[in-house]
C-alpha positions in Angstrom: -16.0 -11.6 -15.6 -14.2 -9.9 -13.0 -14.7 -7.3 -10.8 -11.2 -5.7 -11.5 -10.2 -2.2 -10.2 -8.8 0.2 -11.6 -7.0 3.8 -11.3 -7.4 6.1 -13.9 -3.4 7.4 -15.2 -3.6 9.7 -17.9 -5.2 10.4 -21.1 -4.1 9.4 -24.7 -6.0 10.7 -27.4 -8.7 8.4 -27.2 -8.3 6.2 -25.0 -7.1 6.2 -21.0 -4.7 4.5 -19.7 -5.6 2.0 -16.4 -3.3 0.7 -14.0 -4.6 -2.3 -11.9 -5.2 -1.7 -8.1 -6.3 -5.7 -6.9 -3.2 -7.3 -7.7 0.8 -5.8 -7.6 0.9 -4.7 -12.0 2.7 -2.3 -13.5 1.4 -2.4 -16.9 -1.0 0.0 -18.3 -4.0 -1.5 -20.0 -5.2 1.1 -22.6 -9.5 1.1 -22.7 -11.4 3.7 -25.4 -12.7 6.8 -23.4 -15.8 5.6 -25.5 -16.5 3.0 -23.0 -15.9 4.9 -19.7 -18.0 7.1 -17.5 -17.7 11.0 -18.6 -17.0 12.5 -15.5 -13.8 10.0 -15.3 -10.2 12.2 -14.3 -6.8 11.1 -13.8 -6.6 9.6 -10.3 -10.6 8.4 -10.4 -11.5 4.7 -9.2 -12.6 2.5 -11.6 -14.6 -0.9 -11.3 -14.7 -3.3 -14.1 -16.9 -5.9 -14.5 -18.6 -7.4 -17.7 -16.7 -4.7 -19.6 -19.0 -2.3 -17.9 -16.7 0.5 -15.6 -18.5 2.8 -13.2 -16.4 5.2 -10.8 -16.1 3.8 -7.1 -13.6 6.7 -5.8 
């Protein structure tokens, strides 16, 4: 499943917010800080793929 890419928008509690960056979206998709890299930051590149996300930028 995938790869999707992702930038990293802000912070909520527990969870971050991601907006898409390979394809024209809007919409936030909310994923549990849990599950993320720890060194992530508002602004950071995100790669998705198999539900795994590793920072690419």
């Amino acid at each position: 499943m995938g790869p999707w890419y992702y930038e990293v928008v802000s912070f909520d509690g527990d969870y971050v917010n991601l907006r898409r960056t390979d394809i024209e979206s809007d919409e936030l998709n909310p994923v549990a800080l849990a599950l993320l890299p720890p060194e992530i930051e508002v602004g950071s590149k995100i790669k998705c793929e198999y539900f795994q996300y590793e920072i690419i930028g």
